[in-house]
N, C-alpha and C positions, 0 to 999 in steps of 0.2 A: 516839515509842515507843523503848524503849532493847530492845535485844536483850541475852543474859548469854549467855557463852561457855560452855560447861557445865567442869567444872572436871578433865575426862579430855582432855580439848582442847583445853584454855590450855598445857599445854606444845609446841604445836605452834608456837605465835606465840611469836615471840619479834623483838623491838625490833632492827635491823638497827644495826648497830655503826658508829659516824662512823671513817672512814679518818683515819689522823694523817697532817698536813702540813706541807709546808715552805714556807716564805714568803718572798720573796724580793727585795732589791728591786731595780730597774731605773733606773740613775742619769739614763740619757739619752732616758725613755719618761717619766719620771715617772709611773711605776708600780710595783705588786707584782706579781710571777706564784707562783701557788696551785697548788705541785704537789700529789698525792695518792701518797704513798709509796709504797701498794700498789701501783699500776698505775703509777707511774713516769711520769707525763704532768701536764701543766700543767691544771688542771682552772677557773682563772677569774685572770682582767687587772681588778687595781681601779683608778683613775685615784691620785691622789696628788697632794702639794702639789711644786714643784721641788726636783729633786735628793734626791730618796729614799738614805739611804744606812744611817742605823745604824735597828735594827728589834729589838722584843722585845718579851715577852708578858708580860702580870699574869699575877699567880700562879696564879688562877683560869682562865689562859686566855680570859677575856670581853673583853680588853679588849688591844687592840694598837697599840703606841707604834712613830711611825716619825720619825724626825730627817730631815725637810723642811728641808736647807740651805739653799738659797736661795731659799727661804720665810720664812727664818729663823724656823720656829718648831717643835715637835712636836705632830704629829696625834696625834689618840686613834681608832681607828678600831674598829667593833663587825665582827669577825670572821666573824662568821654571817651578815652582809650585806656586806660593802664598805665599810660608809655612814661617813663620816669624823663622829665625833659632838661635836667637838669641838677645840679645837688650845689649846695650853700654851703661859707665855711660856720664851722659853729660851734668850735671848740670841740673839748675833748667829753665824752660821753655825754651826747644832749640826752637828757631826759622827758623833760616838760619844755611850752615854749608859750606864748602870746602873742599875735596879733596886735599891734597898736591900731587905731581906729581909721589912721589913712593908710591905711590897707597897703603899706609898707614896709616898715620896722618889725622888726621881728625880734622878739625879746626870748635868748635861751637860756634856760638851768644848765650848767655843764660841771654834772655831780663829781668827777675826781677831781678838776679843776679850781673849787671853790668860786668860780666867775658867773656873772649873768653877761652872756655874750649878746651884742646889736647889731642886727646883719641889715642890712638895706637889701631887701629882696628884686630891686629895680636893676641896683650897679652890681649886686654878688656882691658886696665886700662887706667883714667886718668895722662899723664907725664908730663902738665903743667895748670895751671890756672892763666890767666893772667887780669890784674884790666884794663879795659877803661875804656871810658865815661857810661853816666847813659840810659839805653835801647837799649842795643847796639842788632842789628838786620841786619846787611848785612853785608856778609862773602865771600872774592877771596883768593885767592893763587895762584900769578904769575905765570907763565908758568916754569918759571928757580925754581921756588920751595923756590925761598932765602927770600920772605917775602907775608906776610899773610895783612890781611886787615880788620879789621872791625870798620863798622858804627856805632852809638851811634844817635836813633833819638831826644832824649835829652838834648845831650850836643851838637851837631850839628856836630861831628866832624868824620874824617876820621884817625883810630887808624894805625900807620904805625908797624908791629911788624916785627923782625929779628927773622922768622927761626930757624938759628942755635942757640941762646941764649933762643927764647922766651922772649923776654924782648923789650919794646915799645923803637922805635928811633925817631919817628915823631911824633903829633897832629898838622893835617892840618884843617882850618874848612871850612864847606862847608854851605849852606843855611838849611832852617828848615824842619827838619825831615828824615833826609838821609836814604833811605831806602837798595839800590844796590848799589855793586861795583863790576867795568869790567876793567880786563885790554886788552888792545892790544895785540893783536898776538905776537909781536914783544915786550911786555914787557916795553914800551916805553912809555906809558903815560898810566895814571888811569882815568876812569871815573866814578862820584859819582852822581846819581840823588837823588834830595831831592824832597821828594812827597809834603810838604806844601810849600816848596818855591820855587816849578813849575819851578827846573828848575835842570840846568845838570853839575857841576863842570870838569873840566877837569886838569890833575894834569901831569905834568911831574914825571917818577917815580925817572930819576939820582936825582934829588934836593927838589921833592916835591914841585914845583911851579906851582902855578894856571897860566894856557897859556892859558884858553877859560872859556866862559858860556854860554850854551846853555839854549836857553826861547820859550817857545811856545806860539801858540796861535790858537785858534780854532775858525772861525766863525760860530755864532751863539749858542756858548755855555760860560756860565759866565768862568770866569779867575779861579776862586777859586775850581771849579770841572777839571781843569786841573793839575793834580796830576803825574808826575813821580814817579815809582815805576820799576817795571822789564824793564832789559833791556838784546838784546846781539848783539853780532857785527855778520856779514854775514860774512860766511866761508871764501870770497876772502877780507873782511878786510875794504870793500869799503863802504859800509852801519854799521849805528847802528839803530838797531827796538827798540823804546821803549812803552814802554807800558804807558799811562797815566788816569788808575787808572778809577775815575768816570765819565769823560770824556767818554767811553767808545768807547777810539780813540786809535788807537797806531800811532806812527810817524816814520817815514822813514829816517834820518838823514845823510849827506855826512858828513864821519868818518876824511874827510881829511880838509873842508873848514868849517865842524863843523853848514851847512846850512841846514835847514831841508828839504826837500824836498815835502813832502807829507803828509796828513794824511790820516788814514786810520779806518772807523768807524767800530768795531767788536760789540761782546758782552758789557752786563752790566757790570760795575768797573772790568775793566782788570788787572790784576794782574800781572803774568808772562807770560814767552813766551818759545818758542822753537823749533829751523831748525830741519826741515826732515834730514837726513844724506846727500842725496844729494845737501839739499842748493834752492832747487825748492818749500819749503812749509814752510810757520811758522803756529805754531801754539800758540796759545793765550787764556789765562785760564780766565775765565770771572765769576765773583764771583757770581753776585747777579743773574745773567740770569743760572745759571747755567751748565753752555756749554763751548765748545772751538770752538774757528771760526776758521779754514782753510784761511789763505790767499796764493795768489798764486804768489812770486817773481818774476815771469817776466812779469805780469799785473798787477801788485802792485793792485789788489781786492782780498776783501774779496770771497771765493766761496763756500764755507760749514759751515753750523753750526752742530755740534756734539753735543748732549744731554749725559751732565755726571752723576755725584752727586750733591749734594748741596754744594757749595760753594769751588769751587776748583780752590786752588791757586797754588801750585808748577808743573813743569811738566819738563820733564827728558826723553831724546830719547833712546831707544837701537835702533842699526842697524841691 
């Protein structure tokens, strides 16, 4: 028997709203912890293949990519359950990976290998392997989708590759150890932190011209524990957060005069980071402390510390 709600009393029901999350992963648990933004608590532990580090979501959100290192491969995992539905070939130790924009291609770092591996996430199959630098480990793709990017902390350089061919058009270099690469909203300029040479390249993308260098400095902590490593720009374009590593600071940066503005002391050796959908919370994956610190954007303070796994470096929103 079906029952009908009468229709003066269908606006009383109303379909309760899924909380956005942060995903997280835990290098030395092999696992992810599943916080819930709103309540700021770890809300489920999925197990994982070894050494969970780089982490991102289809564009749909259905579908979540995690770079299982020493598994050497990438899971596919169904987010609504845990349930690992699948794994991609990806070379030998992925580390970091990118999304191309038709929520396909999948660009990996595969750090022993020297290669950026192209996996078509539809057919499972590798459709390109291409040679950088030696330890190559941080992975973008443009917004427009027409070129990929990866860093080589070895060779110090910033690999420019064309998309459509697959095949390298630039080596730009940047200082020692390059870890991430961000582009602008607007596609308009790249930016490359290197984690041992403490500091932040900035790249026009028309020409591949270095137009800035960002350098930090922290009172009362040695130079040499100031390490760039994750970084991402604030929704409205105006800020970049970055993370610097053992320092256990993240920095506040004007994306426009390229001046830093603040720092901001979280967790031990900060890793990565990542905006609440709204744009009001970063959160920041802190390796040795094991936790993520909540900072609040429009107090620029830290205001929560969340207890994860051991050693959790990548972290990836659903809304």
């Amino acid at each position: 028997m079906r029952f009908l709600i009468p229709a003066a009393l269908s606006t009383c029901f109303t379909v309760p709203a899924i909380a956005a999350e942060a995903w997280v992963t835990n290098e030395k648990d092999d696992t992810v912890s599943v916080i819930d933004i709103e309540t700021q608590e770890v809300i489920h532990t999925y197990e994982t293949g070894e050494r969970p580090r780089g982490i991102t979501f289809s564009r749909d959100f259905s579908r979540l990519y995690i770079c299982a290192s020493d598994s050497d491969t990438v899971q596919v995992m169904d987010p609504d359950t845990g349930k690992i539905l699948h794994e991609l070939p990806s070379g030998e130790d992925p580390e970091q990976f990118a999304l191309h924009p038709d929520d396909r291609l999948l660009y990996i770092a595969n750090e022993d290998d020297a290669i950026t591996t192209v996996v078509d996430t539809k057919d499972r199959k590798v459709v390109a392997q291409i040679q950088v630098g030696i330890e190559p480990e941080g992975m973008a793709v443009s917004h427009s989708g027409t070129i990929a990017i990866t860093t080589s902390e070895t060779t110090n350089m910033a690999h420019w590759i064309d998309t459509d061919t697959h095949e390298l058009f630039a080596n730009t270099l940047v200082d020692s150890r390059p870890r991430h690469a961000e582009f602008t909203a607007d596609d308009s300029q790249l930016w490359v932190t290197s984690e041992i040479g403490g500091t932040i390249t900035v790249f026009t993308v028309e020409d591949q011209e270095e137009i800035g260098k960002i350098e930090f400095a922290i009172k009362g902590v040695r130079q040499e524990r100031v390490q760039p490593v994750g970084m991402r720009f604030s929704p409205d374009g105006k800020l970049a957060i970055v993370a610097l590593g053992p320092s256990n600071h993240i920095a506040v940066v004007d994306a426009k005069t390229f001046e830093v503005k603040k720092y901001i002391l979280v967790g031990r050796r900060v890793w990565h980071l990542a905006f609440s959908p709204d744009g009001k919370s970063i959160f920041t994956t802190n390796g040795v402390s094991g936790d993520v610190t909540v900072v609040d954007m429009d107090s620029l303070q830290a205001v929560k510390t969340i207890k994860v796994g051991r050693y959790p470096w990548g972290v990836a929103v659903r809304p």
